[in-house]
C-alpha atoms as an extended CHARMM CRD file, in Angstrom:
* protein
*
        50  EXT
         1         1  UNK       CA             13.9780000000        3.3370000000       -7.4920000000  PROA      1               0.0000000000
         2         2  UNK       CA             14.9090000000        1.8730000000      -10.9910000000  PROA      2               0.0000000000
         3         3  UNK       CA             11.8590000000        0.5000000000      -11.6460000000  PROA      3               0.0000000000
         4         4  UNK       CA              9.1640000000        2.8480000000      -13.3850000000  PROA      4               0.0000000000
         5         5  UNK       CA              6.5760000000        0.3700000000      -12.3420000000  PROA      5               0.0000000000
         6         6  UNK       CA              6.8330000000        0.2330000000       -8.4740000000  PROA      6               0.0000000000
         7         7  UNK       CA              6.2100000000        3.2960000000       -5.9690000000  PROA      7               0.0000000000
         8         8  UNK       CA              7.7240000000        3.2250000000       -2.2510000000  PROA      8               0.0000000000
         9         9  UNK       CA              6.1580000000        4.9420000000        1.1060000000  PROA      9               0.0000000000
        10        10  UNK       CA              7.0520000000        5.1760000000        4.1710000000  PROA      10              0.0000000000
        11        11  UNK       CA              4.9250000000        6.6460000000        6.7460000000  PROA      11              0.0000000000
        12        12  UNK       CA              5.9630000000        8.0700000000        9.8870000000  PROA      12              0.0000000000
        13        13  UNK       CA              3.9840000000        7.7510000000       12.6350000000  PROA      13              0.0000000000
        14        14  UNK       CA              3.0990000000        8.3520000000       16.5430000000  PROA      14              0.0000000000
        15        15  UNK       CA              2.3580000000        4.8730000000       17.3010000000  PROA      15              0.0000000000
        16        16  UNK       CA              1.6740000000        1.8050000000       14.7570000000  PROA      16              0.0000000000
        17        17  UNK       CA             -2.3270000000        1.6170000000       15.3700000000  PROA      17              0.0000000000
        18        18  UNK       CA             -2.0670000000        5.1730000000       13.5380000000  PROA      18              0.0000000000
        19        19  UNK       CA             -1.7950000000        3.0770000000        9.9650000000  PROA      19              0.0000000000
        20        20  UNK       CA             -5.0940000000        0.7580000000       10.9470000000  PROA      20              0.0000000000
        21        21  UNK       CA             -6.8910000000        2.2570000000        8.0160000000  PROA      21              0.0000000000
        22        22  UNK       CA             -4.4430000000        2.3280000000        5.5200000000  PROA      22              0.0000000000
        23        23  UNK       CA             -3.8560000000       -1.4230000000        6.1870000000  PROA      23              0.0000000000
        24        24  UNK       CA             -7.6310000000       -2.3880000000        6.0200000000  PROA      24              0.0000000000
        25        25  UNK       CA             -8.2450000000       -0.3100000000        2.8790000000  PROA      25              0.0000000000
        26        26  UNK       CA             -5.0650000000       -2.2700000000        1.3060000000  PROA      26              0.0000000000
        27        27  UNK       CA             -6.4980000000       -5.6890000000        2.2630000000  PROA      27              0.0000000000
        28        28  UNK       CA             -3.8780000000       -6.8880000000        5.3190000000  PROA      28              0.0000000000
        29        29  UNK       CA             -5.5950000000       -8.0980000000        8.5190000000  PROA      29              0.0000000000
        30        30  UNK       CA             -3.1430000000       -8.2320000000       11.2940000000  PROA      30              0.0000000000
        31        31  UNK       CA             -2.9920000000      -11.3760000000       13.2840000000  PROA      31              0.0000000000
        32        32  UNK       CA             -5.5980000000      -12.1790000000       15.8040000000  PROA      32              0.0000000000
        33        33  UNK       CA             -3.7320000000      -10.8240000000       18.7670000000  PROA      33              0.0000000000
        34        34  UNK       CA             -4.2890000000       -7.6940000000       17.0620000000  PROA      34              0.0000000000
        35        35  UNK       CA             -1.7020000000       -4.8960000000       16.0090000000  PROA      35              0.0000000000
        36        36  UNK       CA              1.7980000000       -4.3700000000       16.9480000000  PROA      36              0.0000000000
        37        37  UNK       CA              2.3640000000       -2.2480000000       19.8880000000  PROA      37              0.0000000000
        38        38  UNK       CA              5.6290000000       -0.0630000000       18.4660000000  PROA      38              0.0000000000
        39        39  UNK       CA              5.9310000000        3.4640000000       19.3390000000  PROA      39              0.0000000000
        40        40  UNK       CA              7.3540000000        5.8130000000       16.5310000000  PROA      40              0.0000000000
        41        41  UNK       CA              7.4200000000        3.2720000000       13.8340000000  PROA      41              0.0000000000
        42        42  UNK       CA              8.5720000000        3.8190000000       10.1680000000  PROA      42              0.0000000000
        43        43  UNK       CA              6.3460000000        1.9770000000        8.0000000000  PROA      43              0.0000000000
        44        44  UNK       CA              7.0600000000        0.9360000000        4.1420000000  PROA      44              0.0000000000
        45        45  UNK       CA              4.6230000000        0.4130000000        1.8090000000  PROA      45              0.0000000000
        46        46  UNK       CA              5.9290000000       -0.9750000000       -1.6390000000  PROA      46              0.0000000000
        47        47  UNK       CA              3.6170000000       -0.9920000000       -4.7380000000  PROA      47              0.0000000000
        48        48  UNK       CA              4.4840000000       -2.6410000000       -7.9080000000  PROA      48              0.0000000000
        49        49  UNK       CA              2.2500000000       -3.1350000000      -11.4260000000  PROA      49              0.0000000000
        50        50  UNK       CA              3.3400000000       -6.1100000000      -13.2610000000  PROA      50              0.0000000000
């Protein structure tokens, strides 16, 4: 990426509960019907600093 102030991630996983934690710990509460049910999912995380 261009910009020296934002970091990309993207997680491979088994199935999309797999990430739970990693969502929790960054603060994003999935809906009340709870999480996604996606096999083999390629999740992005994006960071940025302003």
């Amino acid at each position: 990426m261009c910009n020296t102030q934002c970091w990309q991630w993207e997680l491979a996983c088994a199935h999309s509960t797999c990430v739970n934690q990693i969502m929790r710990r960054a603060g994003i509460d999935w809906p009340e019907d709870g999480v996604p049910d996606i096999d083999m999912p390629t999740i992005t995380i994006n960071l940025s600093i302003n």
